[in-house]
N, C-alpha and C positions, 0 to 999 in steps of 0.2 A: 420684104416679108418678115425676116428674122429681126428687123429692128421693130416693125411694127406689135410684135410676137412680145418681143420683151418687152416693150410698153404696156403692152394689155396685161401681162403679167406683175407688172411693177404697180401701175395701177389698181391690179385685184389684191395685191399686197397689202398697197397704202389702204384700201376702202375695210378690209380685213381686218388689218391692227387698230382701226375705228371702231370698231364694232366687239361687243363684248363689256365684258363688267373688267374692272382692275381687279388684284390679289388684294383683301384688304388687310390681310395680315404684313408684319414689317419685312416678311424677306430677309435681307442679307444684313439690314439695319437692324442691329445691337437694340436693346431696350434701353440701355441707357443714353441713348436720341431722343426719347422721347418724355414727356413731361403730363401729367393729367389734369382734368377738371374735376374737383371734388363739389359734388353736389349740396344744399345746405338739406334737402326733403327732411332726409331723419337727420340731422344734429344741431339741430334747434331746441331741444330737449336739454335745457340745462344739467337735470340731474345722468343723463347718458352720453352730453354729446363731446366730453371729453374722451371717455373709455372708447367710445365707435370710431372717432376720431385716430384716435393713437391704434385700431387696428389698421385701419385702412394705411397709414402712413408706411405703419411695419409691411404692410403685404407689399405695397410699392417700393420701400428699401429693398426687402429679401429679393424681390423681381431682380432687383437692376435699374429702376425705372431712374431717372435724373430728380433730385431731390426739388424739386418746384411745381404750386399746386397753381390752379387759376380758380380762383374764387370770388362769391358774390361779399361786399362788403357796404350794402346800398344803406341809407340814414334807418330804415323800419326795422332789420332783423344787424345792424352790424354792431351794436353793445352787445347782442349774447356771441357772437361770432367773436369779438376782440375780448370778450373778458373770456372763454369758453376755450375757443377755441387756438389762439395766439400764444398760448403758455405749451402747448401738443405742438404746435409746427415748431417753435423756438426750439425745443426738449431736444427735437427730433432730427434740426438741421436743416426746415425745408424753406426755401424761400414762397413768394408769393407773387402772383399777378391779380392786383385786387381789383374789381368792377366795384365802380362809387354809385352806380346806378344802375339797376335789374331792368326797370320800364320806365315808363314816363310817368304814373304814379308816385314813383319815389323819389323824382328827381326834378323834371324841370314843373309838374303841375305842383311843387310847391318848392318854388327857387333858393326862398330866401332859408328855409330847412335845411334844403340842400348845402345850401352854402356855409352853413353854423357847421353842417355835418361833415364838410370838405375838411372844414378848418382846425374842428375839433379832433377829426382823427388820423389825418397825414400824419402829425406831428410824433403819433404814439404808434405807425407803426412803419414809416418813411425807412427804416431799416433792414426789414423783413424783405422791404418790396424790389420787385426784379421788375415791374412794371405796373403803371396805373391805365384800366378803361373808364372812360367818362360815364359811358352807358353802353349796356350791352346790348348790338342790335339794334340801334337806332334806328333803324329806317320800318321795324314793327311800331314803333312810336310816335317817333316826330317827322316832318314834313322835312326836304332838305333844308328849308331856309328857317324851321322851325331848329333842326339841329346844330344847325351852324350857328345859330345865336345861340345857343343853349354852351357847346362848344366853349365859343367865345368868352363868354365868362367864366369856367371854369379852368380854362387851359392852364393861364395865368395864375391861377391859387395856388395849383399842382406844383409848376415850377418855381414857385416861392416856396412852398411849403416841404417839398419834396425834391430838392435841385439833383439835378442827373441821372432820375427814374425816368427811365420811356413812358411816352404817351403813346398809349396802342390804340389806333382808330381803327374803322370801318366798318369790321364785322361781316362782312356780304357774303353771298351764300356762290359756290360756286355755277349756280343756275343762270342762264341767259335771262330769264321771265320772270316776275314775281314781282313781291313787295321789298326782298332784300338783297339788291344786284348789286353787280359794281356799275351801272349804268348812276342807280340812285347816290352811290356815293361821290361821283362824280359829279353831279347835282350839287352834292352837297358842298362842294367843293369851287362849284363854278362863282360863288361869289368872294371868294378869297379868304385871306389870311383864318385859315383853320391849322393851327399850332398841332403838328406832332409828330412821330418818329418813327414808328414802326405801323404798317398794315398790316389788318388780321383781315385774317379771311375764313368763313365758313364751309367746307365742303364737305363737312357730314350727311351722311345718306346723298350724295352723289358717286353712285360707282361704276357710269356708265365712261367707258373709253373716250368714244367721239366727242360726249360732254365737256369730259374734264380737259382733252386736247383742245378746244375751242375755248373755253377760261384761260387754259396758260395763254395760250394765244393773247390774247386780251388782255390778260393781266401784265404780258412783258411790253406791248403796247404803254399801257397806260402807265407802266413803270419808267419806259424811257422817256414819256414827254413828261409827265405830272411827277414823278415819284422816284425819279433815278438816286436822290439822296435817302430814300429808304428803305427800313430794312422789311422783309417779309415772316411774319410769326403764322402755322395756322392755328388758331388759339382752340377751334374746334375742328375735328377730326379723326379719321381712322389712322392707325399706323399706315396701311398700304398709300394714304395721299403723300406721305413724304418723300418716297421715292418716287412718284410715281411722277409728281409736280419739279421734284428737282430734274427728274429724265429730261423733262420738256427746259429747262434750261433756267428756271426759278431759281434763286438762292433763298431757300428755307433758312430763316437761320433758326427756330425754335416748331415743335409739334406738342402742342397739348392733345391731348388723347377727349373723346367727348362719350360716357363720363363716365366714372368710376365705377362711382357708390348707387347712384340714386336715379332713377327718371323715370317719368310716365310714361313710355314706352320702356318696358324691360330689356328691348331689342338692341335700344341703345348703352346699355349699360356692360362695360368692359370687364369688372370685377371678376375673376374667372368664377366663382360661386355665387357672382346674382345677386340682388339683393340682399342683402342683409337681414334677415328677420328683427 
């Protein structure tokens, strides 16, 4: 009876620590673990989007925060971005994780843009960069086997153009269900050679316990058969997933915070004063 006792209790434990939201603040994790996404919304504005820029940069130095942003750098808005905004990260120290493609608008529904646009701007900012995404999110846009050829031609530019910057694939949302799983990137994957180094993974607005334990789950699965040679970034993110993913036995090596400055949900913006007026 006393063994049965502690089982039933051991088991109301386990079913316990399921149940509930995580801390999404960082805990015992330093700021300077973590890294942000800066939004483009407001600094597309040539004649301000240097000055809003170089604030934001300073509130995240004076933080603590790790000098590296993750940014959109897709062919439509990435000339005011690299003449604008590249001269405020240099100034300032900060490295970059650049997305060559926001949707599929920008990127593979007109290829051969894309591809002038790979080419023309590796070359001018391959230095800055701590990592390249192909497209961000892929799986709100293209099909698996639509991104995998999509992929496919680009990987190749990357590593010529830009030799020993990671390629950060995936994207996937920490959710079992949906349009952007790790089920779908595994799809996307099932026809091979898809070139790259580090998975990202999304687990923004996931803060339910049992959730995020059934992802690690999953994720360390697919890491030992598919993925054991790489490294894990989550490029989108609360502080509290950091700790919370490596508990479960993840090697986080990088946490972009999701996001700063800017988004259509205010909810998700980390900025401690909110948008910016």
């Amino acid at each position: 009876m006393v063994a049965k006792a502690r089982l039933l209790s051991l088991a109301l434990l386990l079913i316990a620590g399921c149940r509930g939201r995580i801390d999404s603040g960082p805990g015992d994790v330093p700021l300077s673990a973590f890294s942000a996404n800066i939004s483009a919304g407001d600094l597309l504005d040539a004649r301000t989007a240097g000055s809003r820029l170089s604030r934001y940069l300073d509130e995240l130095t004076e933080a603590g925060y790790k000098k590296q942003v993750r940014i959109i750098l897709p062919p439509d808005w990435g000339p005011i971005i690299h003449q604008h905004w590249f001269p405020v990260l240099r100034a300032r120290g900060f490295k970059v994780l650049a997305i060559l493609g926001q949707e599929k608008r920008d990127s593979a529904a007109d290829a051969p843009a894309a591809i002038a646009w790979v080419k023309h701007i590796l070359p001018l900012v391959r230095a800055d960069l701590v990592g390249i995404q192909i497209v961000n999110e892929p799986a709100y846009w293209f099909t698996p086997a639509e991104y995998a050829a999509y992929h496919r031609r680009i990987a190749p530019l990357v590593r010529d153009l830009a030799p020993g910057v990671p390629i950060v694939a995936g994207d996937f949302g920490a959710q079992l269900q949906g349009r952007n799983t790790l089920d779908i990137w595994q799809a996307t994957l099932a026809g091979g050679d898809i070139d790259y180094d580090v998975v990202s993974i999304h687990p923004t607005g996931n803060k339910r316990r049992g959730e995020l334990l059934a992802f690690a789950k999953r994720l360390r699965e697919f890491l030992s058969r598919d993925g054991a040679s790489k490294k894990v970034w989550i490029t989108e993110g609360d502080w509290g997933h950091l700790p919370f993913l490596r508990g479960q036995g993840l090697d986080i090596e990088e946490a972009f915070i999701y996001t700063w400055n800017d988004d259509a949900d205010a909810k998700l913006i980390r900025r401690p004063g909110g948008r910016l007026p």
